[in-house]
C-alpha positions in Angstrom: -139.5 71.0 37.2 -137.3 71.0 40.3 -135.4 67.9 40.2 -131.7 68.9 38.8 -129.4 66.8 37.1 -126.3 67.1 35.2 -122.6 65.8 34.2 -119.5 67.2 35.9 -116.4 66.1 34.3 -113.6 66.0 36.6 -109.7 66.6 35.0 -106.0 67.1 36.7 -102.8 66.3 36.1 -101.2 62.7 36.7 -101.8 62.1 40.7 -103.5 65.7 41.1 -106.6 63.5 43.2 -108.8 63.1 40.5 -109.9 59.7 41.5 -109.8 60.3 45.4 -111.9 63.7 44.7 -114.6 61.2 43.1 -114.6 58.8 45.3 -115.0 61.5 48.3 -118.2 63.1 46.2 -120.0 60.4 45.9 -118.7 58.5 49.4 -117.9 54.9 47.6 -114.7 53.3 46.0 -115.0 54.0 42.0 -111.7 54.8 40.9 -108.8 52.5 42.2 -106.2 54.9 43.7 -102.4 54.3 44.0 -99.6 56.2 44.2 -98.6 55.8 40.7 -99.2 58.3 37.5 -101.4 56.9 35.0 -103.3 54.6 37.8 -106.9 55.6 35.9 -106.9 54.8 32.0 -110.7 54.8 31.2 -113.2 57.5 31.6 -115.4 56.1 34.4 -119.0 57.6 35.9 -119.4 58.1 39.4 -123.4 59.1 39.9 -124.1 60.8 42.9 -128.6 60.2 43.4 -130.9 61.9 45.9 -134.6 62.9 45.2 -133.7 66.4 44.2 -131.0 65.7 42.1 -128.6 63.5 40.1 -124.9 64.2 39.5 -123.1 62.4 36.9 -119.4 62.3 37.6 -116.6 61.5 35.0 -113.0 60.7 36.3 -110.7 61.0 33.7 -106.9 59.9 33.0 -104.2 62.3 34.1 -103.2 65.0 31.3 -100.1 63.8 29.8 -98.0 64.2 26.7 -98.7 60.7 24.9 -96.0 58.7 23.5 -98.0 55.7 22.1 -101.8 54.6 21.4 -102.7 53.5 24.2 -101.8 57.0 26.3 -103.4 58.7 23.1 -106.4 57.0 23.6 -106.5 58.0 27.3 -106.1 62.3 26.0 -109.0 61.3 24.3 -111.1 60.3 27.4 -110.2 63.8 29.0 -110.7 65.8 25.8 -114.1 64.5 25.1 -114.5 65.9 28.8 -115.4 69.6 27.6 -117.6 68.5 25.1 -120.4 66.9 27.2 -119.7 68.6 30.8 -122.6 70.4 32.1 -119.7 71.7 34.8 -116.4 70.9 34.7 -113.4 70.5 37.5 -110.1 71.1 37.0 -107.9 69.7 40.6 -104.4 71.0 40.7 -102.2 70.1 43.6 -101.4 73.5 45.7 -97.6 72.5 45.7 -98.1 73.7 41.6 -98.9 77.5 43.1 -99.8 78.5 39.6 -101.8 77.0 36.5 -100.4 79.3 34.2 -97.9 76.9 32.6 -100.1 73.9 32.8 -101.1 72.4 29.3 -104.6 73.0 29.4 -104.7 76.1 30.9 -105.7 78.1 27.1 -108.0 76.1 27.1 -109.4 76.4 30.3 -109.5 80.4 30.0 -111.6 80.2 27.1 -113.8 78.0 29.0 -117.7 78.9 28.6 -119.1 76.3 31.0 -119.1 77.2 34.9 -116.5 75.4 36.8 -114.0 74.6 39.4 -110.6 74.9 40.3 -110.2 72.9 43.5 -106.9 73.5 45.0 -105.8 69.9 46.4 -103.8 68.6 49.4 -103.3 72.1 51.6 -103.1 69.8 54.7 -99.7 69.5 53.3 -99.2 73.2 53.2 -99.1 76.7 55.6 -102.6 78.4 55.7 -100.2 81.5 54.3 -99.2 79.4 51.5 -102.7 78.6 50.8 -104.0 81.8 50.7 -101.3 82.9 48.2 -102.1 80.3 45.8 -105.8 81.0 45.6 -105.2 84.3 45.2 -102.7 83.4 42.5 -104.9 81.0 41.0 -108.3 83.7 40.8 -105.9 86.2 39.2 -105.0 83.6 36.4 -108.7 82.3 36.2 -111.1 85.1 37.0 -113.9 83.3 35.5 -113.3 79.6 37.8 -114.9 79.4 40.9 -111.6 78.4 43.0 -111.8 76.6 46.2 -109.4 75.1 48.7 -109.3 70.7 49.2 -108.3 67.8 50.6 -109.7 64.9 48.8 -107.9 62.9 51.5 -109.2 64.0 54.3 -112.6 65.3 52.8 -112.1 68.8 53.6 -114.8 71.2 51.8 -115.6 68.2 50.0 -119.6 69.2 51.2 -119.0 72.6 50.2 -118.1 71.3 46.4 -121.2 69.5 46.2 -123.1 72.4 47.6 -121.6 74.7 45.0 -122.0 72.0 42.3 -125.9 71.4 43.1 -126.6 75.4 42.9 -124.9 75.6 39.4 -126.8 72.1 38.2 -129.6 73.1 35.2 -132.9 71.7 35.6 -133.8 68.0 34.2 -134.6 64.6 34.7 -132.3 62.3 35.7 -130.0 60.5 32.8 -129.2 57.1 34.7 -132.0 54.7 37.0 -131.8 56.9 40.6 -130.2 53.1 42.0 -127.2 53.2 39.8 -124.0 53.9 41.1 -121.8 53.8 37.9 -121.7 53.2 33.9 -119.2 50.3 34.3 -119.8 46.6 35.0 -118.8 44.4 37.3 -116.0 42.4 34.5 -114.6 46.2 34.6 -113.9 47.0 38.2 -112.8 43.2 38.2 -110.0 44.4 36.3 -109.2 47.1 37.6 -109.0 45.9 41.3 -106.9 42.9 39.5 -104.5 45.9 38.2 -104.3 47.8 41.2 -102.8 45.3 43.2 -100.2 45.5 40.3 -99.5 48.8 40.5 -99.2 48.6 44.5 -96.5 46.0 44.6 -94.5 46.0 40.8 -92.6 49.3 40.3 -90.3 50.9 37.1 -92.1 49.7 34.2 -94.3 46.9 34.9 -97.4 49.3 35.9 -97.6 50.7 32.5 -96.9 47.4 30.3 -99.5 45.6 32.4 -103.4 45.4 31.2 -106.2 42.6 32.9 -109.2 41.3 31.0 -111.9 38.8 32.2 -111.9 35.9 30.1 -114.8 34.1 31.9 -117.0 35.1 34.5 -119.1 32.5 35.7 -121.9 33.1 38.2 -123.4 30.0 40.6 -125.8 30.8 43.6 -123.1 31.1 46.8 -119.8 31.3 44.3 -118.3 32.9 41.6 -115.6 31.4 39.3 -113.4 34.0 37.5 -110.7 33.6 34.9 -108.5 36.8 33.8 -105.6 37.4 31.8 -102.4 40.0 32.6 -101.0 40.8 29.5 -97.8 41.9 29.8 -94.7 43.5 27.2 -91.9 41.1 27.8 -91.0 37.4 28.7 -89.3 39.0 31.3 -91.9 41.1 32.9 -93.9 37.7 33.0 -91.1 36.5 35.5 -91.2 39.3 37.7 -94.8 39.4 37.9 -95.1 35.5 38.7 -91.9 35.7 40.9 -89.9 33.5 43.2 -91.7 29.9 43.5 -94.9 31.8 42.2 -95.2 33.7 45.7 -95.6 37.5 43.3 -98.9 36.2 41.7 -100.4 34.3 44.3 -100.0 37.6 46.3 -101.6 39.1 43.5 -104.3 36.9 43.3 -105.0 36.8 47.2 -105.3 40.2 47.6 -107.6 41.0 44.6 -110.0 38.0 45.5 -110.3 39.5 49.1 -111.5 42.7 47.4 -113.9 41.5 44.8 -115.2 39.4 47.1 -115.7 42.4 49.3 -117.8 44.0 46.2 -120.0 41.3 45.0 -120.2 39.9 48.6 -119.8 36.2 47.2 -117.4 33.8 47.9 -114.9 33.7 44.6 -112.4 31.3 42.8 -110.5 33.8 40.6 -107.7 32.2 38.3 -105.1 34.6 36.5 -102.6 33.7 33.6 -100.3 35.9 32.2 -99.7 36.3 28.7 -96.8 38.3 26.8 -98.4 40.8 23.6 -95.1 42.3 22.8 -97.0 45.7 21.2 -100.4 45.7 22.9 -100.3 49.6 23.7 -100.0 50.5 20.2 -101.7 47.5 18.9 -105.2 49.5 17.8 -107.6 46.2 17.9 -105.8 44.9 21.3 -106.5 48.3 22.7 -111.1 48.5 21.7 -110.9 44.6 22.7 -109.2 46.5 26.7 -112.2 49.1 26.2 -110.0 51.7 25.0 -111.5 54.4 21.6 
């Protein structure tokens, strides 16, 4: 057997490039990106096909400290990382210049598996600076293969999936070779719905905010959507909605452009928003939002 295929589980702290390094592998939108911590909550696949191979990737939430059930939920995502990764990628931003105080790092050193440490963002950085972290960084992880990034720009991205393919074991392919990801279209519905949220609200209205499709109704040249944004507060509803209704329509505008853009139909989406004062630590809310 020549064909090769495995999973390569991708983890980083909170806005390390996690999502952008994903999207860069496998040269499509997955993960929604913003500038804010905590933008990916699941665990989503990003499959990577060609004749010769399959690579399963896994973007994962950023490692945090939780402080409720809903951020516990998403440690659990990037725990459950090292127990099915045929190869596994830690991304550290080079402004860190060490990994020895990161909270994962014991557990990296121990680490059995072959993988990466992908040093992210030098464009922002000196070449001298960039050769002193990697240096620093193969001192504290002898056993990592450690390579310099920008997700960004996709600079060595190639390189990583060169040095990915040769480590790959030998089997079959896990998914059909047409299938770009595990999650449905209701899910990236969602989360496009949410980004646009976490682009335009800031302080605490990204991280009290959740989306679910309520109906999703298919006809042959349209699509009629209905979602709800649950929200914390009566008076996070207010902000969301805004002056005259002009924050939601935004909202609404910008994520029907998109979806549109992905199931290349013409759509009628219609959002409400609903206050659950306690859905983050509210265990049923959270498996009915996907979460384990």
């Amino acid at each position: 057997m020549n064909h090769k295929s495995g999973f390569v589980n991708i983890i980083g702290n909170p806005n390390a490039g996690k999502s952008t390094l994903m999207n860069a592998l496998i040269g499509e939108k997955i993960s929604i990106i913003t500038n804010k911590v905590q933008t990916t909550r699941h665990r989503i696949l990003g499959i990577l096909n060609d004749k010769n191979y399959q690579i399963v990737f896994s973007d994962t939430p950023g490692i945090i400290d939780p402080k409720y059930k809903l951020q516990k939920s998403m440690m659990n995502f990037v725990y459950s990382s090292f127990e099915d990764a045929d190869i596994l990628i830690y991304i550290m931003e080079a402004g860190l210049k060490s990994i020895k105080k990161e909270r994962i790092y014991n557990q990296l050193k121990k680490m059995k598996l072959p993988f990466f440490v992908l040093v992210n963002k030098i464009d922002l950085f000196s070449q001298d600076d960039i050769v002193n972290i990697i240096e620093t960084i193969k001192q504290e992880m002898p056993n990592a293969k450690v390579l310099p990034i920008s997700a960004l720009n996709n600079f060595n991205i190639d390189l990583v999936k060169e040095k990915i393919i040769e480590l790959l074991p030998e089997a079959n392919a896990y998914y059909p070779k047409d299938l770009m990801t595990d999650r449905s279209e209701r899910f990236f519905i969602e989360e496009i719905i949410r980004e646009k949220i976490l682009i335009h609200y800031k302080q605490e209205i990204p991280y009290s905010v959740e989306v679910k499709v309520d109906e999703f109704e298919e006809e042959i040249d349209l699509v009629k959507i209905r979602a709800s944004i649950f929200v914390m507060r009566e008076s996070q509803k207010a902000i969301l909605i805004g002056h005259k209704g002009l924050g939601l329509k935004r909202i609404g505008t910008e994520s029907r452009r998109d979806i549109e853009k992905m199931l290349n139909k013409k759509i009628f989406l219609k959002t409400h928003i609903k206050v659950n004062k306690n859905w983050r630590d509210d265990i049923r809310k959270l498996k009915q939002f996907g979460y384990e």
